[in-house]
N, C-alpha and C positions, 0 to 999 in steps of 0.2 A: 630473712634467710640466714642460714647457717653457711661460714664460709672457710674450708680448714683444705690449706693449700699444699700441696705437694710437688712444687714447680721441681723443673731443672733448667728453667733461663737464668740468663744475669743480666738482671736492668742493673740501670744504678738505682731506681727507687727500691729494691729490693734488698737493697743494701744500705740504709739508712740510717746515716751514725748522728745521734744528738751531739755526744763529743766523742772522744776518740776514747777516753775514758769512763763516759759511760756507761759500758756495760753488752753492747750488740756483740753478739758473733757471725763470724763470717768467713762461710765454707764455700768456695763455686760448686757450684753443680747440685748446692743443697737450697734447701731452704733456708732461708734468715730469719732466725727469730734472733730478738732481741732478749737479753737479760740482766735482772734488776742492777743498778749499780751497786757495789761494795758499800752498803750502809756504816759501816764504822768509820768510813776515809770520806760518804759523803753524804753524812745521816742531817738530819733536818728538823727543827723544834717546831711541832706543830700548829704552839700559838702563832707561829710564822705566817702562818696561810688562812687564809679565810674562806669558805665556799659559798659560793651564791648557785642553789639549783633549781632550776627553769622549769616546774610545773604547772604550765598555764596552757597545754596543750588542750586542743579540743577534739582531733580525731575525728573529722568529717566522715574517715573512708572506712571508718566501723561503724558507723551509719546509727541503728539504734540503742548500740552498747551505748554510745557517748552522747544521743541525744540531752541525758537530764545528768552527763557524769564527764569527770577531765579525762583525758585518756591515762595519766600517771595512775590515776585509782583505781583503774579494773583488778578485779579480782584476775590471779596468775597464777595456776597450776596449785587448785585448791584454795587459801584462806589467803597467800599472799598478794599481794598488791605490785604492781608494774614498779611503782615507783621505791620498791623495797628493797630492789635490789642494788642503788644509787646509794640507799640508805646504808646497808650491810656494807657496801665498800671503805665507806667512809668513816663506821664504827671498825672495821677492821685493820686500818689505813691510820688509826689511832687521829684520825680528825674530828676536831670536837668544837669547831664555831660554825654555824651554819645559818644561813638564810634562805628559806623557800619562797620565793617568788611566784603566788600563783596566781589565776587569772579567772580563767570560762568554770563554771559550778566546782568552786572551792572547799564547798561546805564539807564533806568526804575526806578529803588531806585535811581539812585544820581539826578536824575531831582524830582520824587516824595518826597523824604523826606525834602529837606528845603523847596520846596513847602508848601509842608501840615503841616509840623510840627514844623519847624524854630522856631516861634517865641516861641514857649515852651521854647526855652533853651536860656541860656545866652550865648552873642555872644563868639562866638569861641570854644563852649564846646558843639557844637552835629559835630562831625567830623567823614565825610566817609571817608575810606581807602580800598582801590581796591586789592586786593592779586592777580588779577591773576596769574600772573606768582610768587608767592611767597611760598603765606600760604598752608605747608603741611599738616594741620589739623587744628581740633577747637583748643586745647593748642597752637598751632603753629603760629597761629592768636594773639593772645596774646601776647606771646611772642615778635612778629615781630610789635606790636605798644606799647611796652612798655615805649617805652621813653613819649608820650601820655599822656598813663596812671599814669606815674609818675610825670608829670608836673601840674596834675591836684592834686595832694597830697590825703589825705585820709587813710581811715584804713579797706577798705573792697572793694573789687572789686565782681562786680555780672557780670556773663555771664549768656547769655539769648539766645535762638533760636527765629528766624526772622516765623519758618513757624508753629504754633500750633496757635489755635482758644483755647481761654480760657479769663477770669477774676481773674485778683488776684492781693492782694493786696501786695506789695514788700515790704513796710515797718514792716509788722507786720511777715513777714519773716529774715527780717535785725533783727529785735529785738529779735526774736526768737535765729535767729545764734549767735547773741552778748549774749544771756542769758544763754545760751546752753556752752559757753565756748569753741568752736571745731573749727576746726580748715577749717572745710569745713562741708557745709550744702546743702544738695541735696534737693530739691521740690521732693515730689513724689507724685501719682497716684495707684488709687486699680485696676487692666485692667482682660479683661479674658484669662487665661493662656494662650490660643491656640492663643492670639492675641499678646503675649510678646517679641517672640523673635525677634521682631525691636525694643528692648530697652535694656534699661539698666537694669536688675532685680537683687532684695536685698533682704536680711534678715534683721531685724533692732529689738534691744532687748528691752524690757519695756521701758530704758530711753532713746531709740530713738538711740543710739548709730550702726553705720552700722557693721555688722557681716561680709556679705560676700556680695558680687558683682561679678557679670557674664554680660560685654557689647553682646548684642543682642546674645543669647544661642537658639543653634538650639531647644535643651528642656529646657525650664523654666522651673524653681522651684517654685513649689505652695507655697502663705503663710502656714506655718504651723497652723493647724489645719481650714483652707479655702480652701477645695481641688478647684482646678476649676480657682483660682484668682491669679495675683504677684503682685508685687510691685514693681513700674517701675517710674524709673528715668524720669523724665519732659523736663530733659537737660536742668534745672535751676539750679543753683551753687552759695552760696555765700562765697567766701574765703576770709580766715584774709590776710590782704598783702604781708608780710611778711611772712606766710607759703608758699602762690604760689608762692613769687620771687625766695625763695630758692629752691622749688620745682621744676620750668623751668632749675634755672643754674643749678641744680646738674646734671643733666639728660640730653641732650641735644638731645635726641634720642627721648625723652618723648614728642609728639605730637598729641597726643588727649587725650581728658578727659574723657572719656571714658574708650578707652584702656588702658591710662599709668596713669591720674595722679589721679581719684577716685580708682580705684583698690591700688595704694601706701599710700593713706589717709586711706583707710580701714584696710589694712596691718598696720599702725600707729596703730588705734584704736582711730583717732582724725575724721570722717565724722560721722555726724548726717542725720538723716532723718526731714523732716517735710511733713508733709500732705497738699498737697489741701483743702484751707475750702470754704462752699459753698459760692456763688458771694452773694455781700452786699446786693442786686437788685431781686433776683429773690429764693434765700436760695435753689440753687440748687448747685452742683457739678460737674463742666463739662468743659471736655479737649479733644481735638480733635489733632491728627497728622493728616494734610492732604499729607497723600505721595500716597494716590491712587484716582484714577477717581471717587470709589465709594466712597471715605469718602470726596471729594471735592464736589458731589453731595450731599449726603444725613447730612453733617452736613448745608450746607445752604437748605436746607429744613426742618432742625429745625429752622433757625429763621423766618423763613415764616410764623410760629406758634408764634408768640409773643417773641421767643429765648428765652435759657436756663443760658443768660447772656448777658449782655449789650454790642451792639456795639459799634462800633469806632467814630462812628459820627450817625450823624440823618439818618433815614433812608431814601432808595434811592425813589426818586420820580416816576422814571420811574419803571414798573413792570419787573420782572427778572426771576421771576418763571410762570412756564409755566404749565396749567393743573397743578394737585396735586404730580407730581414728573419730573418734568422737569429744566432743569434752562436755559435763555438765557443769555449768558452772557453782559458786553458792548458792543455796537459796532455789535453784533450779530442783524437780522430783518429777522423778519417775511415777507414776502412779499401776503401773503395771508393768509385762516384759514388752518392749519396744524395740523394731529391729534401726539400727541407727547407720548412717554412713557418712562419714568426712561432715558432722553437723557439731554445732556450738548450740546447747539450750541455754537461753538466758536467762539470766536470778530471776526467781519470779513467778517463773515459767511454771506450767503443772502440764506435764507431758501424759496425752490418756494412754493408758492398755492398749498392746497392740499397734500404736503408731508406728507406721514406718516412711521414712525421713532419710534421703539422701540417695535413693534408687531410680528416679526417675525426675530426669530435669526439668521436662517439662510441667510435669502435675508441683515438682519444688520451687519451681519458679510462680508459679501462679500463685500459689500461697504465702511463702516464706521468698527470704533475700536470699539469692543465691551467687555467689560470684562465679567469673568466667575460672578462675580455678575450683572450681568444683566445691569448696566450701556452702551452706548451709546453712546461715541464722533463721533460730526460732524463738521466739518470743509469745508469751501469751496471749497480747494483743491478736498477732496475725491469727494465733489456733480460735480465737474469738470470734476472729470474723470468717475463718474459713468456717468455724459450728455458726455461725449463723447464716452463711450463704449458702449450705450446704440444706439447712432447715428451712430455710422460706425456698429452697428451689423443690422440695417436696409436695408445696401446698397447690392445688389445682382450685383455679379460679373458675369455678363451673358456672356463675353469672354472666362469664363471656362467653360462653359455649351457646347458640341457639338451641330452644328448645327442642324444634324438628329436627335438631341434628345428634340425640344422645339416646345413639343408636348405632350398633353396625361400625363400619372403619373409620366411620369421621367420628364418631369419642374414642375410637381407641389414638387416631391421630389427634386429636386433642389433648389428651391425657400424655402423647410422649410429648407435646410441644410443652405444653405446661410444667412440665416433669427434668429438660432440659435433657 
């Protein structure tokens, strides 16, 4: 979901200072947004930091997009890729040591990323590492390419997720956390309550300090005095080195950041919060998780409108969207005029003359995946087997018909039972 707020309360999460110097403004009665700190009073060598970004996702609840593919690799609004946009940041963010950690059908990113992105990085410092059979979580990940990470030296390691659509700049987050003193520094987002419990949601006190933390809570906790709203974790992180080394070995049981080792930082009273500030480009605020078919449709139908933030490269040449809420994806064709509504055709796919797709739930359902938001996947499998169920419900088995009876209303009742 797209989530670009226009309050007039005053929590104090609303008001969430890394350090007092960092860079946030703060008007009552307005919005808070945060902004970048003073880079020449608190700029930052970026062999300093090192990235580790979490592509091992697998995306259950895009059901047969992710069947044989990770969710970071789907194609996004035309030729782009999910995880391209993590990438774009971090070329623009002048960070140039990286590690992708991936896991569930890898083959896609390790052929896509020195493709597209190689030359950003200095040789030998963008390295992919495969977990399958390893990483028992996002900490675990870490942990299991430490040696890596430690070859590369530095004083701040950032973990990053491979599958959210957003802009931001990492630097004036590295400087924040280096200004802030803490020992861990969480990105966060203002989401609507009923939409929190796939995250991470916090309390966080005027100096931004984290209170309390709950990973993905059946009931979220509303910011205080914002009923309706949380504050929810990005699954961005930037840790001082030396707190997370200690923090893996002490614990060895500690394998996600979520579950184990942001809840022990909070317990500390060493994790800070920072805010999302709006994109350089567009001065809007906008972060999308694509874990469902609806928000993998309808956030690329925001950039169909100009986007709420710059993408990863130029835009695609070929058209992608279809009528005013459709998307085709690559590889996906039309083979005639097709009338389409709120549907995703999948790569692949060969969509016949005339279909129409997304008008009627019931007949959408029977054929194609349809979710309770009204979205649409089609795939050429399912048009497969609806032309073939559609063809053998045509054929009349007149061997079962008795013979005194092919005559009169009992063949023509034969002929509809047969006929469906």
């Amino acid at each position: 979901m797209c989530w670009i707020l226009h309050g007039t309360a005053d929590p104090l999460e609303r008001s969430i200072l890394p350090a007092a110097r960092a860079g946030y403004s703060i008007a009552r009665g307005k919005t808070r947004v945060p902004t970048a700190p003073n880079s020449s009073s608190e700029d930052f060598d970026p062999a300093s930091v090192s990235t580790i970004l979490l592509a091992g996702g697998r995306g259950t609840r895009l059901f047969e997009l992710t069947a044989n593919e990770s969710k970071p690799a789907l194609f996004f609004a035309g030729g782009h890729r999910i995880i391209d946009f993590a990438m774009a940041n971090l070329v623009r963010s002048g960070l140039d040591r990286l590690l992708v950690a991936t896991q569930f059908a890898p083959q896609t990113l390790a052929a896509h990323l020195p493709t597209r992105w190689s030359r950003h990085f200095k040789s030998g410092e963008l390295a992919i590492k495969d977990g399958r059979d390893s990483y028992r979580g996002t900490a675990d990940a870490l942990r299991r390419n430490w040696q890596t990470i430690e070859a590369w030296g530095g004083t701040e390691i950032m973990v990053l997720a491979a599958d959210h659509i957003y802009e931001m700049d990492y630097g004036a987050l590295i400087r924040a956390h280096r200004a802030s003193g803490a020992a861990v520094t969480v990105a966060v987002d203002i989401v609507p309550q009923k939409q929190a419990s796939g995250f991470g949601v916090m309390h966080a006190n005027r100096q931004g300090t984290i209170t309390s933390f709950l990973e993905k809570p059946a009931n979220p906790p509303a910011i205080v005095g914002e009923p309706g709203f949380s504050m929810a974790s990005m699954g961005i992180y930037v840790f001082s080195k030396s707190w997370i080394q200690n923090a893996l070995s002490a614990n060895v049981a500690a394998t996600d950041f979520g579950q184990h080792i942001i809840p022990n930082a909070v317990e500390q009273g060493v994790a800070m919060a920072y805010r999302l500030p709006p994109s350089n480009t567009t001065g809007k605020v906008y972060w999308r998780d694509i874990g469902t078919l609806d928000a993998l449709r309808l956030a690329q139908l925001d950039f169909a409108a100009g986007g709420p933030c710059r993408l990863p490269g130029p835009v695609a040449s070929s058209p992608w969207r279809v009528s005013n809420d459709s998307i085709l994806m690559p590889g996906a064709t039309l083979l005639g005029a097709a009338r389409l509504s709120r549907t995703i055709v999948a790569p692949g796919t060969r969509l016949p003359s005339n279909a129409v797709i997304g008008e009627d739930p019931l007949e959408d359902g029977r054929w194609f995946r349809r979710t309770e938001g009204g979205t649409v996947l089609v795939t050429q499998a399912m048009l497969d087997r609806r032309a073939e169920q559609r063809s053998s419900s045509r054929f009349v088995r007149l061997g079962r018909i008795p013979r005194s009876g092919l005559s009169g209303p009992r063949l023509r009742l034969a002929l509809d039972s047969a006929n469906g």
